[in-house]
C-alpha positions in Angstrom: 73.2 102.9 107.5 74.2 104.6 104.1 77.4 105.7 104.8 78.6 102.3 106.3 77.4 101.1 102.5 79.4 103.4 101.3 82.4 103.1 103.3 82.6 99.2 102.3 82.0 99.8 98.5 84.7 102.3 98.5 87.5 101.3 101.1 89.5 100.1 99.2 89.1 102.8 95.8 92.8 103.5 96.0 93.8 100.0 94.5 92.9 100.5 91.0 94.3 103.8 91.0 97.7 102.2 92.3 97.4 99.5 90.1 97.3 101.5 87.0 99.8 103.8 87.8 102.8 101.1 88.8 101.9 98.8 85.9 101.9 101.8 83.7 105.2 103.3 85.1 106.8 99.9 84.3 105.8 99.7 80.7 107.2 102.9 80.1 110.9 101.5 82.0 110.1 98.3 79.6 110.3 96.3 83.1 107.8 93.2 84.5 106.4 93.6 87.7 106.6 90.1 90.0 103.4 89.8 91.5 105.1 90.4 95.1 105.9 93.8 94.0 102.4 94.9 92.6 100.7 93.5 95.9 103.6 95.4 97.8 102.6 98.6 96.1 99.1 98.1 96.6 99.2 97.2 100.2 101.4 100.4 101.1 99.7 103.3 98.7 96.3 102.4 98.1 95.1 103.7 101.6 96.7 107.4 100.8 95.8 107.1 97.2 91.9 106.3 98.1 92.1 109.0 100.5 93.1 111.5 97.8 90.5 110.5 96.0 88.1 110.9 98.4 89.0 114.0 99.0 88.8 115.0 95.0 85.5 113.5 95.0 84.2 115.2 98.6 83.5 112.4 100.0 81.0 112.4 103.3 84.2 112.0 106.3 83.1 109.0 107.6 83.8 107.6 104.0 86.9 109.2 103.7 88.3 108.4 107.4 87.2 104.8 106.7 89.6 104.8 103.5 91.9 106.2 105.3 92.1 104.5 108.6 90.4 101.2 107.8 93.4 98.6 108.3 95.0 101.2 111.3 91.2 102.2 113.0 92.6 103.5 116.0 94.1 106.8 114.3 90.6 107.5 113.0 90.0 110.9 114.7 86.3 111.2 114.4 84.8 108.2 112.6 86.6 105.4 114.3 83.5 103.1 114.5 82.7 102.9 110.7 86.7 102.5 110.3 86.3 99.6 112.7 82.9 98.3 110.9 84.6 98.6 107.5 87.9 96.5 108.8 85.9 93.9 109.5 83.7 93.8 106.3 87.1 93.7 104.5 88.9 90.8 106.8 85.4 88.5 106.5 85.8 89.7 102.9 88.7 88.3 102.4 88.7 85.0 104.5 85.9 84.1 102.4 86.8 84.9 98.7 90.2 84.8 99.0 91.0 81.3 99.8 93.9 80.7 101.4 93.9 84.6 102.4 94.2 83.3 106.7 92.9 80.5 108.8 90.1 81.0 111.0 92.0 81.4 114.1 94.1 84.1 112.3 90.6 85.7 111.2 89.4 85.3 115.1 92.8 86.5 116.5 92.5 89.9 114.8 91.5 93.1 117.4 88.3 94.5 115.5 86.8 91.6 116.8 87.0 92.4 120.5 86.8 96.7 119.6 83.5 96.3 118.7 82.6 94.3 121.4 81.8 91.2 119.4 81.8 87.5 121.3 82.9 84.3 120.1 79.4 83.1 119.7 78.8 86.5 117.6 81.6 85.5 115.4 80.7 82.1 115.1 77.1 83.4 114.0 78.2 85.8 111.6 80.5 82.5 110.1 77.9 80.5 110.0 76.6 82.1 107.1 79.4 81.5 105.1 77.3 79.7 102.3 74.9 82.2 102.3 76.8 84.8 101.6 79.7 82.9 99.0 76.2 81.5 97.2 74.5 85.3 97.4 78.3 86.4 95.9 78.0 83.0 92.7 74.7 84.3 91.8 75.5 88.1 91.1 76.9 88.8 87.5 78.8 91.6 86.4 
């Protein structure tokens, strides 16, 4: 599945773009961003930003809907599944490279789990490849 590749690779393409642009607009006011601020910026524009990207860059829709809609999968209009599929690659993402990022009931309690029709024992599968994947993650180099 290419385009579900594609979707998690480039969900979140908006955040560098935000990044950039507030850190640049507050050199230019000679102001310091707190950290709270940036990771407010980047948590309410880089959806929008990503999506004009995609856009510019003509992506396929399902990779532009999944940019768009990722963390808010319901208001996908025609790609809601690989919206769903890449909400879930970002919140086991993040619960395992992010430390600190949620708990594991947090992670269990969230709906993508239950939308995609996905058990407790599927979860607890998927988890249990936790060193797997964090060792897979160690041993690639940039």
């Amino acid at each position: 599945m290419e385009s579900a590749y594609l979707c998690g690779l480039l969900h979140a393409v908006g955040k560098p773009v935000v990044l950039k642009t507030v850190t640049t607009i507050a050199a230019e006011l000679g102001t310091t961003l707190k950290p709270c601020a940036v990771q407010s910026f980047l948590a309410t524009y880089h959806s929008r930003v990503g999506s004009l990207n995609a856009a510019e860059w003509a992506m396929p829709s399902q990779v532009a809907e999944a940019i768009a809609h990722y963390l808010v999968y319901a208001q996908a209009p025609t790609h809601r599944h690989e919206a769903m599929m890449t909400c879930l690659a970002d919140r086991l993402a993040t619960y395992l490279l992010v430390p600190g990022s949620f708990d594991n009931t947090t992670l269990r309690d969230h709906s993508v789990f239950a939308d995609l029709n996905l058990y407790p024992d599927d979860v607890d599968k998927l988890l249990s490849l936790t060193d797997k994947v964090l060792s897979l993650v160690d041993s690639m180099t940039l």
